[in-house]
KOLKOL-963075 format. One record per residue: residue number from 1; residue in one letter; x, y, z of N, C-alpha, C in turn. Coordinates in pm, whole numbers, m for minus. Layout:
N
[NUM,A,[X,Y,Z],[X,Y,Z],[X,Y,Z]]
...
END
This chain:
106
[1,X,[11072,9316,9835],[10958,9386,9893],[11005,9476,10008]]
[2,X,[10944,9559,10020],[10985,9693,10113],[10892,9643,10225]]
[3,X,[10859,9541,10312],[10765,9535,10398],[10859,9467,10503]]
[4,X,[10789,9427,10635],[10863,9383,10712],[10746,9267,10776]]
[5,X,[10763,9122,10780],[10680,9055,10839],[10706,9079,11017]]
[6,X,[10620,9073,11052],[10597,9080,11196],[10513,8985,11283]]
[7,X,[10422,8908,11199],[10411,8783,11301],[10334,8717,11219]]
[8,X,[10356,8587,11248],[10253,8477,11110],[10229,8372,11232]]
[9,X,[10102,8339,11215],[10038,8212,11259],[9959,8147,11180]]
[10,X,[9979,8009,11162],[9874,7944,11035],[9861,7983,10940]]
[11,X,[9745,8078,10950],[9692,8145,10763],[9724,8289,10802]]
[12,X,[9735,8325,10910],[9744,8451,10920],[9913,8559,10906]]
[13,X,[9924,8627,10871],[10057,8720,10852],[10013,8847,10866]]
[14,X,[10070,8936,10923],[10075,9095,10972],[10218,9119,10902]]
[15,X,[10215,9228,10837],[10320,9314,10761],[10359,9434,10781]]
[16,X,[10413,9493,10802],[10403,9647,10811],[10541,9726,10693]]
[17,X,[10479,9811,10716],[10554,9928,10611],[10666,10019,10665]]
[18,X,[10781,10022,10643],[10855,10119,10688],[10859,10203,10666]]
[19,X,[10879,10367,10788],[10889,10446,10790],[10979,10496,10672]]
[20,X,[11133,10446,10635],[11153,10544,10599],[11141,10456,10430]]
[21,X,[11218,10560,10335],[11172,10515,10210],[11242,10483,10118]]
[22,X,[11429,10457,10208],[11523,10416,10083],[11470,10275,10026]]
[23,X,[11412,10193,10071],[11373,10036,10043],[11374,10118,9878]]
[24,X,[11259,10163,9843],[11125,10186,9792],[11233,10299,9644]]
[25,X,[11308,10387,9714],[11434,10440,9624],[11509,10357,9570]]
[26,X,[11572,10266,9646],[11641,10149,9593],[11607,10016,9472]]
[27,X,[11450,10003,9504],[11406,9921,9403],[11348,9974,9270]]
[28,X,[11350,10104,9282],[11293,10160,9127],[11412,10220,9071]]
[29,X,[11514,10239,9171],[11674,10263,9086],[11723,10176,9017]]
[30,X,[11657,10003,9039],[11692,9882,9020],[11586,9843,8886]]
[31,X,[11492,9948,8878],[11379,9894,8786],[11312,9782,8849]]
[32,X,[11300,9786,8970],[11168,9651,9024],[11047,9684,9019]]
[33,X,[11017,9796,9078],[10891,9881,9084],[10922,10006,9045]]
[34,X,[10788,10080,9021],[10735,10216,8949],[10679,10344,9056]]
[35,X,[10771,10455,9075],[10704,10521,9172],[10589,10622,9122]]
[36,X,[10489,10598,9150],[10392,10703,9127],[10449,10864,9109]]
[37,X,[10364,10870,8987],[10388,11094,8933],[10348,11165,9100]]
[38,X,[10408,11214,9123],[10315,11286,9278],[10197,11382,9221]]
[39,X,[10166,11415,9067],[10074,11511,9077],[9924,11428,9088]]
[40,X,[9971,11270,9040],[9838,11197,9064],[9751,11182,9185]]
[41,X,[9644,11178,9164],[9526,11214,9313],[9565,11126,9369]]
[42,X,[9596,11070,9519],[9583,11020,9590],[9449,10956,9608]]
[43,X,[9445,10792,9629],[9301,10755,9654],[9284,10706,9785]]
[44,X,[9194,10667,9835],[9177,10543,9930],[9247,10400,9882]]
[45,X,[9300,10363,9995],[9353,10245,9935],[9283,10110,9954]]
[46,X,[9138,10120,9955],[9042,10060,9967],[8969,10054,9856]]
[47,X,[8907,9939,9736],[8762,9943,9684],[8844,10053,9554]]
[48,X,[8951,10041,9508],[9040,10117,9369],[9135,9998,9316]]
[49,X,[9080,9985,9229],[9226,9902,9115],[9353,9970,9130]]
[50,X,[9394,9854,9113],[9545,9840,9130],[9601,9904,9001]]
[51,X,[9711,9984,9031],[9782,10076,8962],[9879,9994,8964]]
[52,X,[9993,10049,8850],[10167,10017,8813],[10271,10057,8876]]
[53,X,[10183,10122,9012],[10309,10242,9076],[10269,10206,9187]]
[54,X,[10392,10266,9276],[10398,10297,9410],[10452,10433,9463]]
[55,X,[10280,10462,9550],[10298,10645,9561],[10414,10659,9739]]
[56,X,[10523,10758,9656],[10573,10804,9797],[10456,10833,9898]]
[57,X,[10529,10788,10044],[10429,10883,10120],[10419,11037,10130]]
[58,X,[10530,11096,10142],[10527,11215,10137],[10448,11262,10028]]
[59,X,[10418,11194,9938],[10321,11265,9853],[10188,11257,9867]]
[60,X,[10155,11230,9978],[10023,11211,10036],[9968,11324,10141]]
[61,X,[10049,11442,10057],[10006,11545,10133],[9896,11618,10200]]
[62,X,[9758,11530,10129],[9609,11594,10140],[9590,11485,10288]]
[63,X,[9638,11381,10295],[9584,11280,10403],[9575,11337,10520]]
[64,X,[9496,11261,10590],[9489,11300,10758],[9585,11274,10830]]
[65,X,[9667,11353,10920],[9778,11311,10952],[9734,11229,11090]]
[66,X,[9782,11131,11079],[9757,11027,11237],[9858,10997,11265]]
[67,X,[9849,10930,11408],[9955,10912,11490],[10041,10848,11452]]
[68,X,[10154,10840,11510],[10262,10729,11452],[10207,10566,11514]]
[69,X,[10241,10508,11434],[10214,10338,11486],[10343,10265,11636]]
[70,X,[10193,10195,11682],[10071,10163,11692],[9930,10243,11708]]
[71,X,[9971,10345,11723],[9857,10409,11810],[9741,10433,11690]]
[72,X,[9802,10511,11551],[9716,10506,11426],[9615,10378,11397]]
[73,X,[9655,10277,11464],[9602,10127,11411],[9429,10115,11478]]
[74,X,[9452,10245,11575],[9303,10279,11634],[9254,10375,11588]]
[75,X,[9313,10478,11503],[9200,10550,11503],[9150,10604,11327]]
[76,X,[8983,10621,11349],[8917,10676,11240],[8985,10772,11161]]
[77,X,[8959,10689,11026],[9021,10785,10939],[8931,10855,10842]]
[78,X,[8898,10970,10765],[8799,11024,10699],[8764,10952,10580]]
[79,X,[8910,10888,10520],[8889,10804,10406],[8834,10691,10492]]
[80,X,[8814,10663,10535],[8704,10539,10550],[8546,10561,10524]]
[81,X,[8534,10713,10562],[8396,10769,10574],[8378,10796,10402]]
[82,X,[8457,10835,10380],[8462,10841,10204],[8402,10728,10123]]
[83,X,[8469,10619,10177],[8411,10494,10090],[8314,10421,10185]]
[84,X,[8231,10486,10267],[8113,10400,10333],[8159,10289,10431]]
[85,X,[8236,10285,10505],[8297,10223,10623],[8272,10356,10790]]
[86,X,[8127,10311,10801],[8118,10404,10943],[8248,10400,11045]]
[87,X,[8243,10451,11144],[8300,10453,11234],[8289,10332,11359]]
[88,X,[8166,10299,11328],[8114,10159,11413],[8150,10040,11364]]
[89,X,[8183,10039,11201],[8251,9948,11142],[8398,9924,11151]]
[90,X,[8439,10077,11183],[8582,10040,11171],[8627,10023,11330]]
[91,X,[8531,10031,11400],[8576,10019,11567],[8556,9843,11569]]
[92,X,[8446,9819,11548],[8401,9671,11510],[8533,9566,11479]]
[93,X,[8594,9597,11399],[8710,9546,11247],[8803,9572,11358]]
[94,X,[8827,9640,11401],[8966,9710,11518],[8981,9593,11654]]
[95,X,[8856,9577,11743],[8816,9448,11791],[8843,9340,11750]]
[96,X,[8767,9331,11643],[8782,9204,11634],[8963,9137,11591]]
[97,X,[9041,9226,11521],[9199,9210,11482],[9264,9245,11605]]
[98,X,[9220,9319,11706],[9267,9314,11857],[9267,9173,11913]]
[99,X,[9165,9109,11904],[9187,8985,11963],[9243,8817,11913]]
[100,X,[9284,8878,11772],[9298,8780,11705],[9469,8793,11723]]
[101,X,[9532,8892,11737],[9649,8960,11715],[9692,8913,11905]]
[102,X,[9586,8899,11994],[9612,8869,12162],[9621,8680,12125]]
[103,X,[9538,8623,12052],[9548,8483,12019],[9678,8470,11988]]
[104,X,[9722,8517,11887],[9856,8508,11804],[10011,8528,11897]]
[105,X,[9984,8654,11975],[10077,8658,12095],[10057,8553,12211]]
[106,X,[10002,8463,12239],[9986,8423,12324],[10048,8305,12325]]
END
Protein backbone atom coordinates (compact mmCIF):
# COMPACT_ATOMS: atom_id res chain seq x y z
CA UNK A 1 0.00 0.00 0.00
CA UNK A 2 1.21 3.46 -0.94
CA UNK A 3 -0.16 5.07 2.38
CA UNK A 4 1.59 6.00 5.42
CA UNK A 5 -0.07 5.29 8.96
CA UNK A 6 0.25 8.20 11.17
CA UNK A 7 -1.46 7.54 14.33
CA UNK A 8 -3.83 4.66 15.62
CA UNK A 9 -5.66 4.60 18.86
CA UNK A 10 -8.15 1.77 19.66
CA UNK A 11 -10.52 1.69 16.63
CA UNK A 12 -9.26 4.64 15.27
CA UNK A 13 -6.25 5.00 12.39
CA UNK A 14 -5.36 8.23 10.31
CA UNK A 15 -3.48 7.47 6.97
CA UNK A 16 -2.23 9.74 4.68
CA UNK A 17 -1.14 9.73 1.08
CA UNK A 18 2.13 10.65 -0.26
CA UNK A 19 3.06 13.39 -2.12
CA UNK A 20 5.07 11.93 -4.44
CA UNK A 21 4.04 8.95 -6.75
CA UNK A 22 6.89 6.40 -7.29
CA UNK A 23 4.99 4.08 -4.48
CA UNK A 24 2.02 4.01 -6.90
CA UNK A 25 4.68 3.59 -10.30
CA UNK A 26 6.26 0.88 -8.59
CA UNK A 27 3.25 -1.25 -7.78
CA UNK A 28 1.56 -1.31 -11.21
CA UNK A 29 5.15 -2.03 -12.76
CA UNK A 30 4.76 -5.03 -10.33
CA UNK A 31 1.09 -5.68 -11.52
CA UNK A 32 -0.41 -4.98 -7.87
CA UNK A 33 -2.64 -2.26 -8.85
CA UNK A 34 -4.22 -0.58 -12.04
CA UNK A 35 -3.54 3.06 -12.86
CA UNK A 36 -6.47 4.83 -14.11
CA UNK A 37 -6.74 6.03 -18.29
CA UNK A 38 -6.20 9.91 -17.43
CA UNK A 39 -8.88 10.66 -20.09
CA UNK A 40 -11.46 9.21 -17.50
CA UNK A 41 -13.64 11.97 -15.61
CA UNK A 42 -12.44 12.49 -12.44
CA UNK A 43 -15.17 12.03 -9.66
CA UNK A 44 -15.69 12.94 -6.12
CA UNK A 45 -14.29 10.53 -4.08
CA UNK A 46 -17.31 10.45 -2.06
CA UNK A 47 -20.94 8.52 -2.63
CA UNK A 48 -19.10 6.63 -6.34
CA UNK A 49 -18.31 2.91 -6.60
CA UNK A 50 -15.29 1.69 -6.46
CA UNK A 51 -13.34 1.36 -9.64
CA UNK A 52 -10.20 -1.18 -10.66
CA UNK A 53 -7.84 1.72 -10.85
CA UNK A 54 -5.93 4.16 -9.23
CA UNK A 55 -6.10 7.77 -10.75
CA UNK A 56 -2.62 9.66 -10.79
CA UNK A 57 -2.93 12.87 -9.11
CA UNK A 58 -1.64 14.87 -11.64
CA UNK A 59 -4.41 13.78 -13.57
CA UNK A 60 -6.73 15.59 -11.59
CA UNK A 61 -6.28 18.49 -13.46
CA UNK A 62 -9.98 20.00 -13.25
CA UNK A 63 -9.71 19.88 -9.16
CA UNK A 64 -9.51 22.78 -6.90
CA UNK A 65 -6.17 23.38 -6.12
CA UNK A 66 -5.77 23.59 -2.12
CA UNK A 67 -3.23 24.04 0.12
CA UNK A 68 -0.60 21.69 0.84
CA UNK A 69 -1.32 19.53 4.07
CA UNK A 70 -2.22 20.25 6.90
CA UNK A 71 -3.65 23.30 6.10
CA UNK A 72 -6.06 21.64 3.08
CA UNK A 73 -7.55 19.40 5.99
CA UNK A 74 -9.56 22.82 6.67
CA UNK A 75 -10.68 23.96 3.93
CA UNK A 76 -14.05 23.76 1.66
CA UNK A 77 -13.88 22.05 -1.24
CA UNK A 78 -16.50 22.56 -4.29
CA UNK A 79 -16.74 18.82 -4.64
CA UNK A 80 -18.30 18.63 -1.47
CA UNK A 81 -20.93 21.19 -2.64
CA UNK A 82 -21.36 18.88 -5.65
CA UNK A 83 -22.52 15.97 -3.71
CA UNK A 84 -24.69 17.92 -1.04
CA UNK A 85 -22.23 18.27 1.92
CA UNK A 86 -22.78 22.22 2.86
CA UNK A 87 -20.13 24.05 4.12
CA UNK A 88 -21.62 23.93 7.74
CA UNK A 89 -21.34 20.25 7.40
CA UNK A 90 -18.03 20.10 6.45
CA UNK A 91 -16.89 22.76 9.17
CA UNK A 92 -19.06 20.60 11.65
CA UNK A 93 -17.04 17.04 10.49
CA UNK A 94 -13.64 19.28 10.66
CA UNK A 95 -14.48 19.92 14.60
CA UNK A 96 -15.51 17.33 15.47
CA UNK A 97 -12.01 15.09 13.89
CA UNK A 98 -10.12 18.21 15.43
CA UNK A 99 -10.86 17.04 18.70
CA UNK A 100 -10.79 13.58 18.44
CA UNK A 101 -7.26 13.81 16.68
CA UNK A 102 -6.34 16.45 20.29
CA UNK A 103 -7.74 13.12 22.37
CA UNK A 104 -5.46 10.89 20.38
CA UNK A 105 -2.34 13.26 20.84
CA UNK A 106 -2.72 13.60 24.20
Amino acid sequence: MCWKLIAREVQTAIWVKPENESCLARNAEMKQINICDTVVDMKPSWKTPLRNCIPRRSAQTNSQKLPPRPEHLSVYSERLRKIGITEEEFSSDAIFWQIKLAIIGS
